[in-house]
N, C-alpha and C positions, 0 to 999 in steps of 0.2 A: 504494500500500500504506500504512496506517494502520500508525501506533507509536504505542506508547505510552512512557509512563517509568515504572518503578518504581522508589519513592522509599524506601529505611530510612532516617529520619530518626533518630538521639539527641539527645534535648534533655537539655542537662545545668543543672539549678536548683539552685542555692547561693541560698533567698532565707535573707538573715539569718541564716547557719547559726554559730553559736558554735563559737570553737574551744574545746577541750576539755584541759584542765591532766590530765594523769599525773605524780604524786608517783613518780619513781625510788630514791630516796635521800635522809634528812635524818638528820644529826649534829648531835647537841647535846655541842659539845664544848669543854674551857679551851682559850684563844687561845692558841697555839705549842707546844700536845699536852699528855699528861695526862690527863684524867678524863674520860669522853666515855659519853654512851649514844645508841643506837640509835634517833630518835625516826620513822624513815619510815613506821610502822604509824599514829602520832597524825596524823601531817601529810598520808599518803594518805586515811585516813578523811574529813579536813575538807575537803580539796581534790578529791580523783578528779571529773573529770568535769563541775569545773564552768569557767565561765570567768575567776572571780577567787576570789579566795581570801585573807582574812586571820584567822592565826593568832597569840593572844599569845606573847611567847618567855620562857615563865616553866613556873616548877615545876608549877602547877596545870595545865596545857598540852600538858608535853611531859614523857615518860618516866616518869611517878608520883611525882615527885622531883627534886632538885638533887641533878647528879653531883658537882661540887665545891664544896658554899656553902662562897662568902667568895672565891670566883677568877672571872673575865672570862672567858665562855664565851661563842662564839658556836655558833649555829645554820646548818650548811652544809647546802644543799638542792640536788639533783641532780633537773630535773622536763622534761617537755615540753609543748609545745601543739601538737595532733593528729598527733602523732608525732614533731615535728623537736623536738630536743632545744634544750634552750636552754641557754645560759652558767651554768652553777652560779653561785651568789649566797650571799649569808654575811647573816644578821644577831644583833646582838649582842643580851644577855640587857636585860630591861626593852623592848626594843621588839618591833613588829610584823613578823612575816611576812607580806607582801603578795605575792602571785603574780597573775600577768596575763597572759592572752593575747589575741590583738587579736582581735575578730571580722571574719569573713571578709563581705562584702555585698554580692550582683549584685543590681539592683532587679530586672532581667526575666532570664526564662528567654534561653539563649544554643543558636545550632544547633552541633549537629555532627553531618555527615554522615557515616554508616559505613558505607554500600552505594546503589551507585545504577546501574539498567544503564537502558537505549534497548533496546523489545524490540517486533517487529511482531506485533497481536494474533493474528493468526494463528498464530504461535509460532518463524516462518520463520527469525529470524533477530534476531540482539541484539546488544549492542556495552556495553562497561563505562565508566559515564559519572559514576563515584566521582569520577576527580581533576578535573575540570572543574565539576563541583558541589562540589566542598570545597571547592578557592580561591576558589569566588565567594560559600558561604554560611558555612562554617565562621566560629561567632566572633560571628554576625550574630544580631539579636533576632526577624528574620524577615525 
């Protein structure tokens, strides 16, 4: 009796794929409280989406204005890259917000097996042959 295999293959392709910055939160606010505005609307628009991001931390920038000229404000940013959140980060007035995420890089397509049976063309009979093809291909370029 002749078998055959049928094969569902998934190939999963990450070539080069950027990660991607979401602006959660940024405060433009004086150092140890005080006078603060809201800037996550200026700092999502520059960033969303992409994978670095540098914003000046000044008045022309951020909030349409200085919330306290003449006081040491920093800039507190709350963001992710493709969804894990990352460490809040603080920078002070006169410099740069820099945001970064790392890109992610498989040079070749990778298997992963999601269905595999042993089945005689005749139809007689079959047998499920997933985990013995996953540990051997799973992970593999081919």
């Amino acid at each position: 009796m002749k078998r055959i295999l049928m094969l569902l293959a998934g190939i999963l392709i990450h070539q080069l794929a950027a990660a991607q910055l979401v602006v959660h939160g940024a405060r433009w606010e004086v150092a140890g409280g005080g006078a603060s505005c809201d800037a996550t609307r200026q700092l999502a628009a520059a960033c969303d989406g992409l994978r670095t991001c540098r914003v000046p931390v000044d008045p022309a920038s951020l909030c349409g204005g200085d919330p306290a000229v003449g006081s040491l404000k920093i800039l507190d940013i709350q963001y992710s890259c493709d969804g894990i959140r990352q460490a809040p980060i603080g920078f002070p007035d006169g410099s740069t917000a820099s945001l970064h995420c790392q890109r992610v890089h498989i040079s070749k397509p990778l298997l992963q097996i999601r269905a595999a049976r042993w089945q005689a063309l005749d139809g007689s009979g079959s047998c499920d042959a997933t985990p013995l093809l996953s540990r051997s291909c799973n992970g593999k370029q081919s």
